[in-house]
C-alpha atoms as one frame of an Amber mdcrd trajectory, in Angstrom:
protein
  94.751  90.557  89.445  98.078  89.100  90.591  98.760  87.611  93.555 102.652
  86.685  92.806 104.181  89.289  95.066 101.876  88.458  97.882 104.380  89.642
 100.933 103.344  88.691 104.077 102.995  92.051 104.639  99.838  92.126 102.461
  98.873  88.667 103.470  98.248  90.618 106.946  96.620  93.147 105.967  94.156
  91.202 102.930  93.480  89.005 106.097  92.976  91.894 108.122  90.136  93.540
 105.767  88.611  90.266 106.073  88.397  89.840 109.424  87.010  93.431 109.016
  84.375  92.719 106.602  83.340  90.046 109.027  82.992  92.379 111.575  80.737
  94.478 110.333  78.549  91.860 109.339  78.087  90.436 112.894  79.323  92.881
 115.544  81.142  89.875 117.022  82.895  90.858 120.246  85.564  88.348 119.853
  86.355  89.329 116.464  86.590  93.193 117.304  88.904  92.366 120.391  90.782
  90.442 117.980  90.782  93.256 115.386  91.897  95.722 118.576  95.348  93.204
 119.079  96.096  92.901 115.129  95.455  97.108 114.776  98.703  98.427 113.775
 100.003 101.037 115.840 101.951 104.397 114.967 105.506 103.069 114.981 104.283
  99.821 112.660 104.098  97.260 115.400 100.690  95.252 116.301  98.941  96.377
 119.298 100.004  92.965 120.559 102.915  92.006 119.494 102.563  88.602 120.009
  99.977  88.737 117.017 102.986  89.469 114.682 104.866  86.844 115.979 102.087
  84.516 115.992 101.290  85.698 112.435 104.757  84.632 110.748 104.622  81.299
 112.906 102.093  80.619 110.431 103.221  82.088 107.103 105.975  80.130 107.966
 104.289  76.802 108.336 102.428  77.274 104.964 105.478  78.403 103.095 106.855
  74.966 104.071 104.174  73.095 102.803 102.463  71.877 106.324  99.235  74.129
 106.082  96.236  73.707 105.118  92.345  74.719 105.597  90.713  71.663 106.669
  88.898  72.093 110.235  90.440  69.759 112.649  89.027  71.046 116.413  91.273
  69.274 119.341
């Protein structure tokens, strides 16, 4: 499998089956209200579109080379 024309498109939605996968596994409240914002709607858009915004924020900052996947709680 090839990842080399991972859009963030895809990114979205791989993350999004995730999240999914998750939720099934622990009927987390948080995660389904979460899952309810990212939900894509009819016309394409997030049901929040902040999420979308929010999303590229961060597909930004790892594109630049500032992201990473260590846990560091504030």
């Amino acid at each position: 499998m090839s990842t080399d024309n991972l859009t963030p498109d895809l990114a979205y939605l791989a993350m999004y089956e995730f999240l999914v996968d998750l939720y099934q596994r622990t009927k987390s409240d948080e995660l389904g209200s979460l899952l309810g914002s990212m939900s894509y709607l009819g016309d394409g858009e997030t049901a929040d579109p902040a999420v979308w915004k929010d999303w590229m924020r961060c597909v930004t900052k790892v594109l630049s080379g500032k992201g990473d996947a260590q846990l560091k709680l504030r």
